[in-house]
C-alpha positions in Angstrom: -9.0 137.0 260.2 -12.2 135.6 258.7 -14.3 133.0 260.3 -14.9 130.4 257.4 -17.2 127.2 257.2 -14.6 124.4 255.5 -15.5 121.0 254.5 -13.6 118.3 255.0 -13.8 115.3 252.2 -12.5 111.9 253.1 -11.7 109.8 250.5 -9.9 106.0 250.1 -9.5 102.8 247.8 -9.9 99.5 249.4 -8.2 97.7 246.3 -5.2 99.3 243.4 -7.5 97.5 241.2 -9.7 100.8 241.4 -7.0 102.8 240.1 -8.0 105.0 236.9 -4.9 105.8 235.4 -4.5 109.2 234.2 -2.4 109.6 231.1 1.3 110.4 231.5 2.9 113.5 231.4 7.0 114.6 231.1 6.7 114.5 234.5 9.7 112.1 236.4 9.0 111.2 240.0 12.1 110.6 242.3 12.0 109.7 245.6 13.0 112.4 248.2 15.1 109.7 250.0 17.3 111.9 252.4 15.2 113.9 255.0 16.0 117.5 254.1 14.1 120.1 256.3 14.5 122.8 254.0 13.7 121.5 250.4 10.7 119.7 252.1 9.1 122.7 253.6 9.7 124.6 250.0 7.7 122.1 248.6 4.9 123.1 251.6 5.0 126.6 251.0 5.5 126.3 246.9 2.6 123.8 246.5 0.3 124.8 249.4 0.6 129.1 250.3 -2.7 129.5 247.9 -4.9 126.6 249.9 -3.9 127.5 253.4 -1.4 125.1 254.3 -0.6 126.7 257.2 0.3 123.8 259.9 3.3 123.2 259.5 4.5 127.1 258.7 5.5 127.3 262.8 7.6 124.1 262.7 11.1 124.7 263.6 13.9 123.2 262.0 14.3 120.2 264.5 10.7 119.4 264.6 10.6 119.1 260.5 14.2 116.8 260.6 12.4 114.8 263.5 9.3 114.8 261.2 10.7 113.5 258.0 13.3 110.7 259.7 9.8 108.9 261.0 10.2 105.5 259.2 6.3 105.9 258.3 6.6 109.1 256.2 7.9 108.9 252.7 8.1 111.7 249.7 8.2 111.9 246.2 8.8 114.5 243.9 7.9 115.1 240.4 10.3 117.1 238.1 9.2 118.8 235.1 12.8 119.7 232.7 14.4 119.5 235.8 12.5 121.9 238.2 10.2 120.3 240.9 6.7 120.6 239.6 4.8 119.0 242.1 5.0 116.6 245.1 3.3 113.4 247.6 4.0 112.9 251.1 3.0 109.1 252.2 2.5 107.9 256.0 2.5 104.0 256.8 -0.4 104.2 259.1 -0.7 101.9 262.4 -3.6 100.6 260.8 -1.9 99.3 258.3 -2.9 101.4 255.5 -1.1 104.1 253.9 -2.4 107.7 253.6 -1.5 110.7 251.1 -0.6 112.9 253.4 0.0 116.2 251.1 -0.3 116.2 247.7 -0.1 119.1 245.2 1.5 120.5 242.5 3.1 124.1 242.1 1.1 126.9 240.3 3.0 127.0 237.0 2.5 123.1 236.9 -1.1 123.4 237.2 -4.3 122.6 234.0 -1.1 120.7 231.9 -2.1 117.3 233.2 0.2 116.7 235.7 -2.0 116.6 238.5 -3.8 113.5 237.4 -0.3 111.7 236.3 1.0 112.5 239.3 -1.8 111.2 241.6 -1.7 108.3 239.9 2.2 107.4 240.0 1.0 108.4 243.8 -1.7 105.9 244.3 0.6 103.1 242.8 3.3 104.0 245.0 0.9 104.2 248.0 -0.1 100.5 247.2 3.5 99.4 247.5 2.9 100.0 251.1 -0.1 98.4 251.9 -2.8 95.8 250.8 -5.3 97.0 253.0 -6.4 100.6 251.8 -5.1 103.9 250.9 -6.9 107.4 252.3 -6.7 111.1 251.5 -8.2 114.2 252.4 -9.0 117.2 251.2 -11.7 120.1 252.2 -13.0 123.0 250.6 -10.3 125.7 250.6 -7.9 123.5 248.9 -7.0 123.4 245.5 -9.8 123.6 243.3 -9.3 120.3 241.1 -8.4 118.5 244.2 -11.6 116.9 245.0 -12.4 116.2 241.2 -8.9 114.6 240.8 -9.1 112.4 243.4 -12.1 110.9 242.1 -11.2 110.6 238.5 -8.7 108.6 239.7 -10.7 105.9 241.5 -11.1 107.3 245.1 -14.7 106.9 246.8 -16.0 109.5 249.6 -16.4 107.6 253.1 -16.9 111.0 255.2 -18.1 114.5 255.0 -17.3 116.8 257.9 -18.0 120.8 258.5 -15.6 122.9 261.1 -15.4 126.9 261.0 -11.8 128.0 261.3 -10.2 130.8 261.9 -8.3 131.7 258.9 -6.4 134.7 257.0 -8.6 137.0 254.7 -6.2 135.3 252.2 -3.8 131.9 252.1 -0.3 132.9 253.1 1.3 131.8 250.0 4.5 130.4 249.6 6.0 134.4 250.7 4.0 137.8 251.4 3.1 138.8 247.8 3.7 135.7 245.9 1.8 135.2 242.6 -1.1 132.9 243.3 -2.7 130.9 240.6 -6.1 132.3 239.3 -9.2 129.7 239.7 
């Protein structure tokens, strides 16, 4: 274990007005529309092992199914020729707005565009669900485009906050071994 410093960025959009379109890819988005515990936490592991996602890794099988049949939470999934190249989680908040929960895209996916197409079809969507605002966060162990991507496409920083964690000398990956992307 390694005791890291990890900033947390908070970003939002008060209006889809502020939307800055990012220019489309052959990426299709699909709605993930029947909670599916398994293909759900692939696209956990697949998109997250090399940034430390690592909350949900303990969930068991009931507490995912439970998870995803919340009428708040929603997911997407973009498809690439057919494989799943990336994916957004939304949450209806009580405040009304709607937050991007996870976001990401799976290594072989990554620097081809799809990122910023996909945040965008992912901002849109988010809007459907609320008029009041739309949130994300990321912090400084995450992907490294993340921060840059959500601001290309329109988000503003509200908060900044610093935590050390506790955390593996590397991310788990998506299994012991797997090929992580190079920075």
């Amino acid at each position: 274990m390694a005791r890291l410093e990890v900033t947390t960025t908070y970003l939002e959009m008060r209006s889809a007005e502020q939307i800055i379109s990012a220019a489309p890819t052959a990426l299709t988005l699909m709605e993930a529309g029947v909670p599916c515990p398994e293909f759900h936490r692939f696209l956990y592991t697949a998109v997250g092992g090399s940034w430390y996602w690592m909350d949900r890794l303990r969930w068991s099988y009931q507490r995912w199914f439970e998870y995803l049949n919340q009428d708040a939470i929603r997911t997407w999934v973009g498809y690439v020729s057919g494989s799943p190249a990336g994916y957004f989680e939304l949450s209806h908040q009580p405040d009304q707005s709607a937050k991007i929960e996870y976001f990401g895209l799976l290594p072989q996916f990554m620097g081809q565009g799809h990122g910023g197409y996909l945040l965008t079809l992912a901002l849109k969507t988010a809007w459907e669900l609320t008029s009041k605002r739309v949130w994300v966060h990321t912090n400084s162990i995450d992907g490294p485009q993340a921060l840059n991507n959500y601001q290309a496409r329109g988000l503003v920083i509200y908060n900044r906050q610093q935590n050390l964690f506790d955390l593996p000398q590397s991310p788990p990956g998506p299994w012991p071994g797997a090929r992580r992307p190079q920075p």
